[in-house]
C-alpha positions as CSV (number, residue, x, y, z in Angstrom):
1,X,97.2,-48.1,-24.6
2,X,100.8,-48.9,-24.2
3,X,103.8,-48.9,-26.3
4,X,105.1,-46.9,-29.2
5,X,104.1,-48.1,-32.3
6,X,106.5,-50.6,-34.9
7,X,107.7,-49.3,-38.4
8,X,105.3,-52.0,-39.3
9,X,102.1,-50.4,-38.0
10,X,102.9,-47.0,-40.5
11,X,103.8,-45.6,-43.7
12,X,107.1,-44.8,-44.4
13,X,106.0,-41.3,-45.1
14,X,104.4,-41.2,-41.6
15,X,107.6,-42.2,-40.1
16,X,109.2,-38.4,-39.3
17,X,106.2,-37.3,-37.3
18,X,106.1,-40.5,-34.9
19,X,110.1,-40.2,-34.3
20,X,108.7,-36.5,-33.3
21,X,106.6,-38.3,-30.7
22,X,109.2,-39.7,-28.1
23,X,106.9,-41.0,-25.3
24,X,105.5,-43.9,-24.7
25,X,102.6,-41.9,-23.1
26,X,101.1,-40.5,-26.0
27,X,97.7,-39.5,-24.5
28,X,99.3,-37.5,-21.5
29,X,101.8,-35.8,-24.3
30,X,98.6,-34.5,-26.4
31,X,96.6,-33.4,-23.1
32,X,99.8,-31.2,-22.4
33,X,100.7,-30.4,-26.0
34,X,97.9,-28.2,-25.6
35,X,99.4,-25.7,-23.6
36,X,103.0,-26.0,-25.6
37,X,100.8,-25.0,-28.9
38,X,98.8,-22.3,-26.9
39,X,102.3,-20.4,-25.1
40,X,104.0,-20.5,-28.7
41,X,101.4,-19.2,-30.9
42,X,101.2,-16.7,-27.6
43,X,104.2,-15.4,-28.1
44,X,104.4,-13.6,-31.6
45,X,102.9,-10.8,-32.1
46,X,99.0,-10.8,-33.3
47,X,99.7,-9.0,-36.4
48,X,102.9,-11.3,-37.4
49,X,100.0,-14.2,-37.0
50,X,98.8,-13.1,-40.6
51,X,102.3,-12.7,-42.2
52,X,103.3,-15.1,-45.0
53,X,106.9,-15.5,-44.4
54,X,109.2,-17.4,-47.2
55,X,105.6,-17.7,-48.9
56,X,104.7,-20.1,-46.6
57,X,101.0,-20.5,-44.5
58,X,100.6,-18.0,-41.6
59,X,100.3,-18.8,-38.4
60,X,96.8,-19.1,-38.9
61,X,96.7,-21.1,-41.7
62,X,99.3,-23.2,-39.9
63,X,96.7,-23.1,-36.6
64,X,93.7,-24.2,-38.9
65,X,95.7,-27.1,-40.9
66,X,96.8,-28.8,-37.3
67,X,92.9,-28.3,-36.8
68,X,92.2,-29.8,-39.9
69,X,94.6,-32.3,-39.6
70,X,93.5,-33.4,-35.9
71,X,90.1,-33.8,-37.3
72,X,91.2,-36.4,-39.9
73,X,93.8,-38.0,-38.2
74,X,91.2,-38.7,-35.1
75,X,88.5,-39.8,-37.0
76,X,90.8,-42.1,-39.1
77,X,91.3,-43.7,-35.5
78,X,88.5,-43.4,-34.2
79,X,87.2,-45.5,-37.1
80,X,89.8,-48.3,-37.2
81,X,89.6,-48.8,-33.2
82,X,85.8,-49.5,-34.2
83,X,87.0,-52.2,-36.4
84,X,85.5,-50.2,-39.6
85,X,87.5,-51.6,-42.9
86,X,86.6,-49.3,-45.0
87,X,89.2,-47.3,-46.9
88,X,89.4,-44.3,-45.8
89,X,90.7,-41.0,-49.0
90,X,93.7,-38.6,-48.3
91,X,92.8,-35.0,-48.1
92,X,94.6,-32.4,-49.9
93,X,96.2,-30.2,-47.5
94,X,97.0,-27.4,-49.4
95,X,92.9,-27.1,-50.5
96,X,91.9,-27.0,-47.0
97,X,93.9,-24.6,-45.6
98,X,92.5,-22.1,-48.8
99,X,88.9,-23.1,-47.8
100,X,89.8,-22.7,-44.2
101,X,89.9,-18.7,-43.9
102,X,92.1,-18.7,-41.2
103,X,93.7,-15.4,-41.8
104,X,90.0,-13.5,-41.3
105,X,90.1,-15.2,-37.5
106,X,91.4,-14.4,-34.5
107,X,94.6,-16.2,-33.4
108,X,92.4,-16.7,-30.1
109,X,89.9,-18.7,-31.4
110,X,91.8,-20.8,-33.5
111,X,93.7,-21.5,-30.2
112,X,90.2,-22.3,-28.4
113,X,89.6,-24.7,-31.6
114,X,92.5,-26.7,-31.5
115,X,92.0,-26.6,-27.8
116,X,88.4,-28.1,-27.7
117,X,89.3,-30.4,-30.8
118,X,92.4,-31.7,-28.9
119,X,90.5,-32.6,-25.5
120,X,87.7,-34.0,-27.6
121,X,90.8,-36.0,-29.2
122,X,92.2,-37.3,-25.6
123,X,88.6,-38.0,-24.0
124,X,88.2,-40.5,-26.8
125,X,91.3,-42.1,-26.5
126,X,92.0,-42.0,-23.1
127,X,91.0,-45.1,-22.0
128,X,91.6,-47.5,-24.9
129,X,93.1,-51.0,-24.6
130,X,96.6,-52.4,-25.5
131,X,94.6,-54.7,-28.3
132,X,92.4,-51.2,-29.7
133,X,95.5,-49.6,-30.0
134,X,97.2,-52.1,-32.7
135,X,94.1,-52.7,-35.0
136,X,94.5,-51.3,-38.4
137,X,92.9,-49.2,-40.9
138,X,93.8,-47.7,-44.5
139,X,93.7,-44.4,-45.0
140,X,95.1,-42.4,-48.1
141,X,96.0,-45.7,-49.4
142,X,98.5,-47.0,-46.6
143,X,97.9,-49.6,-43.5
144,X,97.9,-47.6,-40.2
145,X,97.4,-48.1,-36.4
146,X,95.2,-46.8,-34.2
147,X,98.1,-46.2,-31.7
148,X,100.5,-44.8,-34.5
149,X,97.7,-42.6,-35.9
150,X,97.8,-40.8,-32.5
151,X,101.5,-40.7,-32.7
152,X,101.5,-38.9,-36.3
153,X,98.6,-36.4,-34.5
154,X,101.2,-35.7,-32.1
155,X,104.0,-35.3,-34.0
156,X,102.6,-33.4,-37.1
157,X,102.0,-30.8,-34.4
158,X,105.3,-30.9,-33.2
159,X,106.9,-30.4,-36.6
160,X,104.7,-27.3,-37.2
161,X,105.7,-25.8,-34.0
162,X,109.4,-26.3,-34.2
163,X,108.7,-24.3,-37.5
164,X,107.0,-21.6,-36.2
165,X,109.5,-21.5,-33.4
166,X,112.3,-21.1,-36.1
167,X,110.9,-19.0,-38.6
168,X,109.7,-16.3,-35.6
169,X,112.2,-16.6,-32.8
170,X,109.9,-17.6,-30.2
């Protein structure tokens, strides 16, 4: 897959997280996001992993929505690079994390999740072709790429880390 995706192939409300993204290598950034999630989340203190600071999500609820997230996002494009038109619904965010019972995990394997989930993300990916990458899909109501739906993956994570960076000092 080559090439950054165009405004065209995204929401406007997607358009934050691919800025976020500023390769055109996208598969190599997400093999090595990995360890950029991994020494960040490494770095605070376990107990502060269960703090909710500015009543915000913890750092395991933040781990277990980029899971959640991955999960969707991936599948989304795994779909449309199958050339399945079927609509796909929005998730609400908020719900999941509450279902999710991150805070009664260990920070370590949450990290192993988003691991595995993230290298199950790039084997799939890997070794798709120019044209996969630019077929379309809708998803929570909007026309997306399979390229820019692996741009928002990467960037989504991003944004949560420069968050957690901020609001701990790590």
């Amino acid at each position: 897959m080559t090439g950054r995706p165009e405004p065209t192939e995204y929401a406007s409300f997607y358009a934050d997280y691919v800025k976020r993204a500023d390769t055109d290598n996208v598969i190599d950034a997400l093999e090595k996001q990995i360890g950029e999630v991994t020494s960040v989340i490494r770095r605070i203190p376990d107990s502060a992993t269960l703090e909710h600071r500015d009543g915000k999500w913890s750092v395991r609820e933040v781990l277990s929505h980029l899971i959640d997230g991955e999960r969707i996002f991936s599948y989304r494009a795994f779909r449309f690079s199958r050339k399945d038109a079927q609509p796909l619904s929005g998730f609400e965010q908020d719900d999941y994390v509450r279902e999710g019972n991150a805070n009664a995990r260990p920070t370590s394997e949450l990290l192993e999740e988003f691991s595995l989930l993230r290298r199950a993300t790039v084997a799939t990916f890997r070794n798709i072709t120019p044209e996969i990458g630019i077929r379309r899909g809708v998803a929570n109501g909007a026309e997306i790429s399979v390229r820019a739906m692996l741009y928002v993956i990467l960037g989504h994570a991003r944004r949560h880390m420069e968050i957690i960076k901020q609001r701990y000092g790590v």
